[in-house]
C-alpha positions in Angstrom: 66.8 -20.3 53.2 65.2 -20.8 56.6 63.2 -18.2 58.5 62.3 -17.4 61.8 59.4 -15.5 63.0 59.6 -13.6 66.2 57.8 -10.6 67.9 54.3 -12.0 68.2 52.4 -11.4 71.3 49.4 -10.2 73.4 48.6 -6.4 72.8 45.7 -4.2 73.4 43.9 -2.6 70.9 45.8 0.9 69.4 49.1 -0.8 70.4 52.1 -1.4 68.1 54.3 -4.3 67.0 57.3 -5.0 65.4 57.6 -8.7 63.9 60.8 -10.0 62.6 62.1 -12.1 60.4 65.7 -14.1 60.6 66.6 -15.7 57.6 69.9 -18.1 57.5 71.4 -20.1 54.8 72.7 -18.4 51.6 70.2 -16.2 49.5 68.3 -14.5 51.5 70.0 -10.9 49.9 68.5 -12.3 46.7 64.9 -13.2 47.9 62.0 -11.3 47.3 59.7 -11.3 51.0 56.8 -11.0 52.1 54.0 -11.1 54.9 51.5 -12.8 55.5 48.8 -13.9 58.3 46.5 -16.5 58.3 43.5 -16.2 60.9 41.7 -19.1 63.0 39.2 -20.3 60.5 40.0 -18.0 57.3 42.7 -18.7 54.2 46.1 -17.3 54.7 46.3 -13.5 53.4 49.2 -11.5 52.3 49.8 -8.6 54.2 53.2 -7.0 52.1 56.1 -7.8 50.2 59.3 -6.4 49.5 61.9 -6.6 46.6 65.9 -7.1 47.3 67.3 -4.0 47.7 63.9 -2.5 49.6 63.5 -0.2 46.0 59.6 -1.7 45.6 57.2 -2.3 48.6 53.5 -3.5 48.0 50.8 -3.6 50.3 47.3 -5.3 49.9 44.3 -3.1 50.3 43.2 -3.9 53.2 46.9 -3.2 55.2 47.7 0.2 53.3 48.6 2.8 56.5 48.9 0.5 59.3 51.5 -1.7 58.5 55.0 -0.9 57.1 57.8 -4.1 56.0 61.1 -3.6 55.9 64.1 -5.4 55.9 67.7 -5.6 56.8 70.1 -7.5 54.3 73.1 -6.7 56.7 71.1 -8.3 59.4 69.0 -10.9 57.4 65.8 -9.7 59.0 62.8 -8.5 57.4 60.6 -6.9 59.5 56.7 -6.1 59.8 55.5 -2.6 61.8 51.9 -2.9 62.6 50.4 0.2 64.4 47.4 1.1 65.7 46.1 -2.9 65.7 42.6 -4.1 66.1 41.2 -7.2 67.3 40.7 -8.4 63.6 44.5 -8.0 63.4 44.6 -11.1 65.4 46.4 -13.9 63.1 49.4 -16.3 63.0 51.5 -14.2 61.0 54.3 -15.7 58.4 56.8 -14.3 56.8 58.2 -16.1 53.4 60.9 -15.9 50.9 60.6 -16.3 46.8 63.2 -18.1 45.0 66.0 -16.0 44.1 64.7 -14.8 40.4 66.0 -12.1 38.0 62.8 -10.0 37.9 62.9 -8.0 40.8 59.2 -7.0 42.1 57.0 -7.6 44.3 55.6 -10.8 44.8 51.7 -11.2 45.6 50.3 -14.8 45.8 51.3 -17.6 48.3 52.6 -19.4 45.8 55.6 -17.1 44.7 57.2 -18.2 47.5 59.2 -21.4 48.2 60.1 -20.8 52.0 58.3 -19.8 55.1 58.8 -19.3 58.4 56.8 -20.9 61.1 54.8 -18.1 62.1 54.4 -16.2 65.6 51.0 -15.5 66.8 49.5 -12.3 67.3 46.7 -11.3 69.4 44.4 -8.5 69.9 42.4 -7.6 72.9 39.2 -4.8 72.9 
């Protein structure tokens, strides 16, 4: 599976984005994905994940009501909403894909997952 990252960009803060994800290869339909952004100077961070079929998201704590993931199987795209963003939002922001597995949940840790994209930056102006 390889992915794709696009939607990044220079926004205001308050504004909205939608990031996407293009996966291609075979598997993708199988994969748990996720989110994540990594900010100059700080660890990489999981932002959400989501299962298969879309039947279980998760969110870590600190992204709960700003940011909704999605994705498309039909379209292999996953996609991150980000609303109301603040200058802290300001990250490279990856999305990844698990190894096709037979438990289907949410995956939480960086090291779930065996692909990742190469990340589109995202900043935010006061």
């Amino acid at each position: 599976v390889q992915l794709q990252a696009s939607g990044g960009g220079l926004v205001q803060a308050g504004d909205s984005l939608r990031l996407s994800c293009a996966a291609s290869g075979r598997g993708f339909s199988y994969s748990v994905t996720g989110w994540f952004r990594q900010a100059p100077g700080r660890e990489r961070e999981v932002i959400a994940s989501i299962t298969r079929k879309s039947d279980f998201t998760w969110y870590a704590d600190s992204m709960k009501g700003r940011f909704t993931i999605s994705r498309d199987n039909a379209k292999n795209t996953v996609y991150l909403e980000m609303n109301a963003l603040k200058p802290e939002d300001t990250a490279v922001y990856y999305c990844a894909a698990a190894e096709p597995r037979l438990n289907d949940r949410p995956l939480r840790r960086l090291d779930d997952y065996s692909y990742w994209g190469q990340g589109t930056q995202v900043t935010v102006s006061s």
